[in-house]
C-alpha positions as CSV (number, residue, x, y, z in Angstrom):
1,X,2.2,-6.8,-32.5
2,X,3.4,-9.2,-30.2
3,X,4.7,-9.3,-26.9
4,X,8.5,-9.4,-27.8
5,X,7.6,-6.5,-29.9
6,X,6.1,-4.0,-27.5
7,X,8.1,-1.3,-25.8
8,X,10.4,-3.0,-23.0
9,X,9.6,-0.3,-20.2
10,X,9.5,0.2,-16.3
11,X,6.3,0.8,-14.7
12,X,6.0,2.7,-11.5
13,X,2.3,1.5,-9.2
14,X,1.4,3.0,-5.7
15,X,-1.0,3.2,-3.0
16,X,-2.1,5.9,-1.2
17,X,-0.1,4.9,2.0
18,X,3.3,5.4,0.7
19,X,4.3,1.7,-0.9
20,X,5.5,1.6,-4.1
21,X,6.8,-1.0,-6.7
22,X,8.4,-0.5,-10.1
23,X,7.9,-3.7,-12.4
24,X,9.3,-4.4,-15.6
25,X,7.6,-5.5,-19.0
26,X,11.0,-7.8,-19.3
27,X,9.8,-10.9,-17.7
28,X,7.2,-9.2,-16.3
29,X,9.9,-9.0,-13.5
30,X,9.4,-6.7,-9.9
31,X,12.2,-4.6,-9.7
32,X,11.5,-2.4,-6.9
33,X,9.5,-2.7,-3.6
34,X,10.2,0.4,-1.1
35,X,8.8,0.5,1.8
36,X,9.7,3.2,5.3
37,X,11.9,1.6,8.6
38,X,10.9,2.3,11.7
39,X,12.2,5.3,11.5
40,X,10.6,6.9,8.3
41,X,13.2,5.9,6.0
42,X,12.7,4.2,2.1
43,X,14.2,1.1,1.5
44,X,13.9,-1.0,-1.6
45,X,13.4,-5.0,-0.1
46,X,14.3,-6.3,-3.6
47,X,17.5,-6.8,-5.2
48,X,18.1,-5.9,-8.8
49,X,19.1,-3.9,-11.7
50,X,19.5,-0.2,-13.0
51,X,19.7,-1.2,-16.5
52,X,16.6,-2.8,-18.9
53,X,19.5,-4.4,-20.3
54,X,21.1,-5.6,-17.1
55,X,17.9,-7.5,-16.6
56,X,18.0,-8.9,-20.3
57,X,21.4,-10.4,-19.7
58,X,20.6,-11.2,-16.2
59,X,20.7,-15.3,-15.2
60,X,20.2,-15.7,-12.1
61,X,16.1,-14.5,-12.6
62,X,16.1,-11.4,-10.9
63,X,12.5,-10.8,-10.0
64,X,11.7,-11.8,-12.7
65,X,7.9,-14.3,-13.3
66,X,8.7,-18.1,-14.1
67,X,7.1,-19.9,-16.7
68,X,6.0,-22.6,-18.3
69,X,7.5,-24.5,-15.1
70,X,9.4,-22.7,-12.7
71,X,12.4,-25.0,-11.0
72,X,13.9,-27.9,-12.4
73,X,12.5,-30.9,-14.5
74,X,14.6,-33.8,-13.6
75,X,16.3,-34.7,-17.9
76,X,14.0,-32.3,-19.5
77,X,11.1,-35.0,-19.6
78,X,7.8,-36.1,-18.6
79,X,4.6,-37.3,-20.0
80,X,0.8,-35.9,-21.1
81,X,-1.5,-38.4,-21.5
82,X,1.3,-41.5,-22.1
83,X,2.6,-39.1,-24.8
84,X,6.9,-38.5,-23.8
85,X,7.6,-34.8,-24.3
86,X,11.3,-33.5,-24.4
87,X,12.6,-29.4,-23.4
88,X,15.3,-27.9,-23.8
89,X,17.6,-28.6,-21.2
90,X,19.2,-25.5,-19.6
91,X,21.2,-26.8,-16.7
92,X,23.4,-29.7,-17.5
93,X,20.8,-32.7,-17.6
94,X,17.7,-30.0,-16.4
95,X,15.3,-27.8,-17.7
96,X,15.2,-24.9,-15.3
97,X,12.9,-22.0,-15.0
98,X,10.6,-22.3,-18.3
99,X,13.7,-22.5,-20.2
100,X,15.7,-20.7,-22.3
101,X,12.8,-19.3,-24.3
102,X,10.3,-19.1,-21.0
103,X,8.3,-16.1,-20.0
104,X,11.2,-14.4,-17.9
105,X,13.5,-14.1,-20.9
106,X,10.7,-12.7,-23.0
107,X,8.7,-9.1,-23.1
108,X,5.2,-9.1,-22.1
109,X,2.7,-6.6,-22.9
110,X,1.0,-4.6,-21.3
111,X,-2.6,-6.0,-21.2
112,X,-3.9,-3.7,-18.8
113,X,-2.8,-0.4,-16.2
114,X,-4.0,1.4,-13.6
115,X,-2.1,4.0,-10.3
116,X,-1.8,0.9,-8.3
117,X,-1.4,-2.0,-10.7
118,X,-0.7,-3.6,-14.3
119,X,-1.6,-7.3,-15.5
120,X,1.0,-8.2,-18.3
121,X,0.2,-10.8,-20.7
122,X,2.2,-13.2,-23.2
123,X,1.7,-15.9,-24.9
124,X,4.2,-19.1,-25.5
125,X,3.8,-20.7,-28.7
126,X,3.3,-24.2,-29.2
127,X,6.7,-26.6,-28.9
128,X,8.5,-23.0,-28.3
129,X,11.4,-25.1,-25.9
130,X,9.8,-28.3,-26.5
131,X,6.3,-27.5,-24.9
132,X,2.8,-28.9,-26.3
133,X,0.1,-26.0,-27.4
134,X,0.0,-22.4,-26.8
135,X,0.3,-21.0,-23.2
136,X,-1.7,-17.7,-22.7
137,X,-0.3,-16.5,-19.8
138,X,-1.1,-13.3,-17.4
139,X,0.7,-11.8,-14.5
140,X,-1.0,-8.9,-12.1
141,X,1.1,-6.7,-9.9
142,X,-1.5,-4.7,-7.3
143,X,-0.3,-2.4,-4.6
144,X,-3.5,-2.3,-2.4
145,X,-4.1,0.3,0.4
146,X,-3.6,-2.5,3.2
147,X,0.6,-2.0,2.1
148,X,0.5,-5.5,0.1
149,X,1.8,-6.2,-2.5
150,X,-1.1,-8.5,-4.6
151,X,0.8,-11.0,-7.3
152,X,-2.1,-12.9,-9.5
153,X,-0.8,-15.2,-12.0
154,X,-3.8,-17.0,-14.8
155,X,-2.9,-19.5,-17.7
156,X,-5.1,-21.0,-20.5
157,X,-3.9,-23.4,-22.5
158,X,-5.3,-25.3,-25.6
159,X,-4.0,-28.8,-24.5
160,X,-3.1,-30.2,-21.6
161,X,0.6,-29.1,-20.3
162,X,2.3,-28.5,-17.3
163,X,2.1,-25.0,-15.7
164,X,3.8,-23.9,-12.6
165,X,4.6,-20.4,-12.2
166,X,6.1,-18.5,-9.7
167,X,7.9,-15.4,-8.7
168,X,11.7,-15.0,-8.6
169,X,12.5,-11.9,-6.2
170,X,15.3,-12.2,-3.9
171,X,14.5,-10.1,-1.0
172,X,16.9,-8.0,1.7
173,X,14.9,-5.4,4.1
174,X,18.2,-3.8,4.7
175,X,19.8,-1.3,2.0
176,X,22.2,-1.0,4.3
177,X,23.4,-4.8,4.7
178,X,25.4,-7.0,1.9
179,X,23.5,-10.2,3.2
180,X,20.5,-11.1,4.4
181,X,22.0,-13.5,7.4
182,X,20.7,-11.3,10.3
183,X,17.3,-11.7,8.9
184,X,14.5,-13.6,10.8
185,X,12.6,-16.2,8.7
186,X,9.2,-17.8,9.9
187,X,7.4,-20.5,7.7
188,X,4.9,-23.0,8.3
189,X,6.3,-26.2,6.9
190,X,6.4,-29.0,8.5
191,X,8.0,-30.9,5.5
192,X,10.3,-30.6,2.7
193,X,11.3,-31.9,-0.6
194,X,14.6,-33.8,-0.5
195,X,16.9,-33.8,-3.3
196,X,19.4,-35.4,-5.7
197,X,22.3,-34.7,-7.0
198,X,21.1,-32.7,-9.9
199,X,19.2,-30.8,-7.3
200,X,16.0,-32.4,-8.0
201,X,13.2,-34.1,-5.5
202,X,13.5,-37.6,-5.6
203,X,9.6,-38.0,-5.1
204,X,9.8,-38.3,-0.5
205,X,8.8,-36.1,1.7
206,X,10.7,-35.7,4.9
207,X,9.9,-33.6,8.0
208,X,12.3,-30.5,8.7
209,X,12.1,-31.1,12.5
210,X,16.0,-31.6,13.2
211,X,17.3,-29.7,10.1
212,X,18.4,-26.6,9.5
213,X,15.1,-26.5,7.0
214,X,13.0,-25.8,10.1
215,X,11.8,-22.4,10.2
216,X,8.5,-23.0,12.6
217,X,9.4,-20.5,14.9
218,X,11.1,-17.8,13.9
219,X,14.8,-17.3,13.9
220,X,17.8,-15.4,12.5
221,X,18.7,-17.4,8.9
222,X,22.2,-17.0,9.8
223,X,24.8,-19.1,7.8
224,X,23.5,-22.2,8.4
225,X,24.0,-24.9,5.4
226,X,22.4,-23.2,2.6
227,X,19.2,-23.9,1.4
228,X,18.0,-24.7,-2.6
229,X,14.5,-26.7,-1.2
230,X,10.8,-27.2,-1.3
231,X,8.9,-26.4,1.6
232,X,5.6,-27.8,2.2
233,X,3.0,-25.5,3.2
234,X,1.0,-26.8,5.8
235,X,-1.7,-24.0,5.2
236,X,-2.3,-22.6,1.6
237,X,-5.9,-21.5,1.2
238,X,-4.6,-17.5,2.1
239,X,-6.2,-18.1,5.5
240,X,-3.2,-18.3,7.8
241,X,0.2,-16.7,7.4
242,X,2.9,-19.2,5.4
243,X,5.7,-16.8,5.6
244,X,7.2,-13.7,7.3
245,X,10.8,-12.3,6.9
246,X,11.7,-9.6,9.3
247,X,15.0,-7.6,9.8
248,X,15.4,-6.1,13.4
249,X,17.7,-3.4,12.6
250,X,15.0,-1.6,10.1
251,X,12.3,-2.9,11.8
252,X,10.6,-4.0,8.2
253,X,8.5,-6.9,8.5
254,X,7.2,-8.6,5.1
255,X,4.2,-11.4,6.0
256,X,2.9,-14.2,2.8
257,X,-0.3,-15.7,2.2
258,X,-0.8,-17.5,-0.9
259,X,-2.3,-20.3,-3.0
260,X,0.8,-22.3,-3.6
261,X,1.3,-25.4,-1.8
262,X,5.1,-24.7,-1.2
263,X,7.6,-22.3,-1.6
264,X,11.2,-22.9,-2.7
265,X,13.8,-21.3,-0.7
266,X,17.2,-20.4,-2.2
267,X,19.3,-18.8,-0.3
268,X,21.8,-17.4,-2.6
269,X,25.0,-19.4,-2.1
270,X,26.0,-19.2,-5.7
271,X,26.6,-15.8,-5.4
272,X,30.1,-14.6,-5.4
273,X,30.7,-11.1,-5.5
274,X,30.4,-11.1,-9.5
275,X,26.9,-10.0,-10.2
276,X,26.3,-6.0,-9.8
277,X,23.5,-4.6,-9.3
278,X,21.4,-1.7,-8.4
279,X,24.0,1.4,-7.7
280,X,26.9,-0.6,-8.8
281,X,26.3,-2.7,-5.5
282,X,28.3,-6.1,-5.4
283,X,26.3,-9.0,-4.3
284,X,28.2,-11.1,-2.6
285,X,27.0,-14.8,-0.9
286,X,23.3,-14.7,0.7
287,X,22.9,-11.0,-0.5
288,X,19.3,-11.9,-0.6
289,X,17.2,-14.6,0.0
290,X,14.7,-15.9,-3.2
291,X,11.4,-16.7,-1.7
292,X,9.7,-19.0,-4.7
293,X,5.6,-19.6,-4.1
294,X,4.9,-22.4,-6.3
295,X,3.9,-25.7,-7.1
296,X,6.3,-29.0,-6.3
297,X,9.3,-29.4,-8.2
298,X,9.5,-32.1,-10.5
299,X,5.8,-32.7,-10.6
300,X,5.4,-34.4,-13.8
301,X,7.1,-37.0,-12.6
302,X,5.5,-37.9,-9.5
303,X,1.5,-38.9,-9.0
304,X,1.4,-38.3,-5.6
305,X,2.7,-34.8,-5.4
306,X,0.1,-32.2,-6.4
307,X,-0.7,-32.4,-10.4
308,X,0.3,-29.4,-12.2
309,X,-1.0,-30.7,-16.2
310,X,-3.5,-27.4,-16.7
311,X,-6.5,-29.0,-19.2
312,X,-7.8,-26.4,-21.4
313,X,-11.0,-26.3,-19.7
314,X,-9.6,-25.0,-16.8
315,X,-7.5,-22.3,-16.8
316,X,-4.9,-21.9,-14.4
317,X,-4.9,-19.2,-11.5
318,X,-2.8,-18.8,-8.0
319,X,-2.1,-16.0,-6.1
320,X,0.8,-14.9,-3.5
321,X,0.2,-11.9,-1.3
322,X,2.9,-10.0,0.4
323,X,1.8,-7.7,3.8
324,X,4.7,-4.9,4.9
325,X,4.4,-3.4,8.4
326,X,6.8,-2.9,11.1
327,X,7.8,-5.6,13.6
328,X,5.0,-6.2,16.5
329,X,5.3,-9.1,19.1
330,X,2.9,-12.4,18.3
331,X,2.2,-11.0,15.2
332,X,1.5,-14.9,14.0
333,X,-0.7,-17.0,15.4
């Protein structure tokens, strides 16, 4: 039986200190992450769905796990081994997110499941969207008793071809606000990736010092210009913290290590009101802010950014870990 045949179902994990996540076999997407305010009250810091079908029409990839390639490849092109290769596009002259046949718009199944954590698996057949070889591909959710949330993604593939995954939660740490403005957003980048007009990296790096992509030192997100943008990680071995979001008003505080070298930021400003979601909630502009771990955009297309061609002799693993505690002062060093 294969994966788009299995039972599409919601899967409930926990630790014993009260965090819970519900994930879905859907695009092996997170639906759910509660966690208790200051004051001992649940609230779920990811935007979504009620429906399984909700998340099957979905298209703005809802939680959901991005694959073959997560972002955009500049005309749906690059090159393995001098050999051109053509996917689908999917957004006017791109190929966004995998495509329209990637792993967040399929089922996986259920490879293996425990109290506190399930590893999905799928596989995506050779030249399924235009991609060389099969992709085996796995994605862990853990909820450990340190209150993280532990995301392990592994690829094999059986000839070279791109893979960059990543995960697609937009996050809000506030049931109780429409936007995630008042927010505080840390992250240790001293550079980003700038873009063209088709919202792609035009192979520079620039620093964020002066723009409103500088997030060093902490500070409200507010409604600055929006942001749709690599940031480079200046730290990405899991050693030092690369992240933290924090919302004053519950107290939440959500921390990231990880083995990605950046993370795409997006914060939201195609939303417009139209997409409902979890209680027949309205999400209007900013509602939540997508925090992407992954490799460059646009990879393929540029030597000097770090190579993301997976050989089949080495399969492919990263991981993203997500702390949740309550808001303490110098909390990063």
């Amino acid at each position: 039986m294969s994966s788009d045949d299995s039972p599409i179902e919601f899967i409930d994990i926990t630790n014993d200190e009260g965090l819970r996540a519900r994930v879905l076999t859907w695009g092996a997407t997170l639906v759910s992450l509660w966690f208790k305010d200051k004051n001992g009250r649940e609230h779920d810091c990811v935007l979504g769905y009620d429906t399984i079908d909700e998340y099957k029409s979905d298209r703005v990839q809802m939680g959901k796990t991005i694959g073959r390639v997560s972002n955009r490849i500049k005309n749906g092109e690059f090159e393995v081994n001098e050999e051109k290769i053509q996917v689908e596009k999917n957004e006017g002259n791109n190929h966004l997110h995998g495509g329209p046949k990637g792993c967040s718009q399929r089922n996986w199944s259920i490879h293996r499941r425990a109290h506190n954590s399930v590893t999905f698996l799928i596989t995506q057949t050779h030249d399924l969207d235009g991609y060389p070889g099969d992709a085996n591909m796995k994605c862990t959710y853990t909820v450990n008793d340190l209150n993280q949330l532990v995301v392990e993604h592994w690829a094999e593939t059986t000839v070279p071809c791109p893979i960059a995954m990543t995960n697609h939660a937009y996050w809000n740490l506030d049931n109780d606000s429409t936007t995630c403005l008042d927010h505080h957003l840390f992250v240790r980048a001293h550079y980003y990736l700038p873009v063209d007009d088709d919202k792609c990296p035009n192979g520079d790096t620039k620093p964020v010092f002066g723009t409103s992509y500088n997030f060093n030192k902490m500070r409200r997100i507010g409604p600055s210009p929006p942001i749709d943008h690599d940031l480079i990680l200046t730290d990405h071995e899991k050693t030092k913290i690369v992240l933290a979001l924090e919302n004053p008003t519950t107290g939440i505080r959500m921390t990231m290590r990880t083995t990605y070298p950046s993370i795409h930021i997006y914060s939201a400003e195609q939303f417009d009101g139209s997409i409902i979601g979890k209680g027949g909630r309205s999400y209007p502009e900013s509602a939540g802010i997508a925090i992407e771990p992954q490799q460059y955009t646009s990879a393929v297309h540029f030597d000097w950014f770090p190579p993301v061609i997976v050989d089949p002799s080495t399969p492919y693993e990263q991981e993203i870990i997500y702390s949740f505690q309550h808001i303490q002062p110098k909390l990063i060093a």
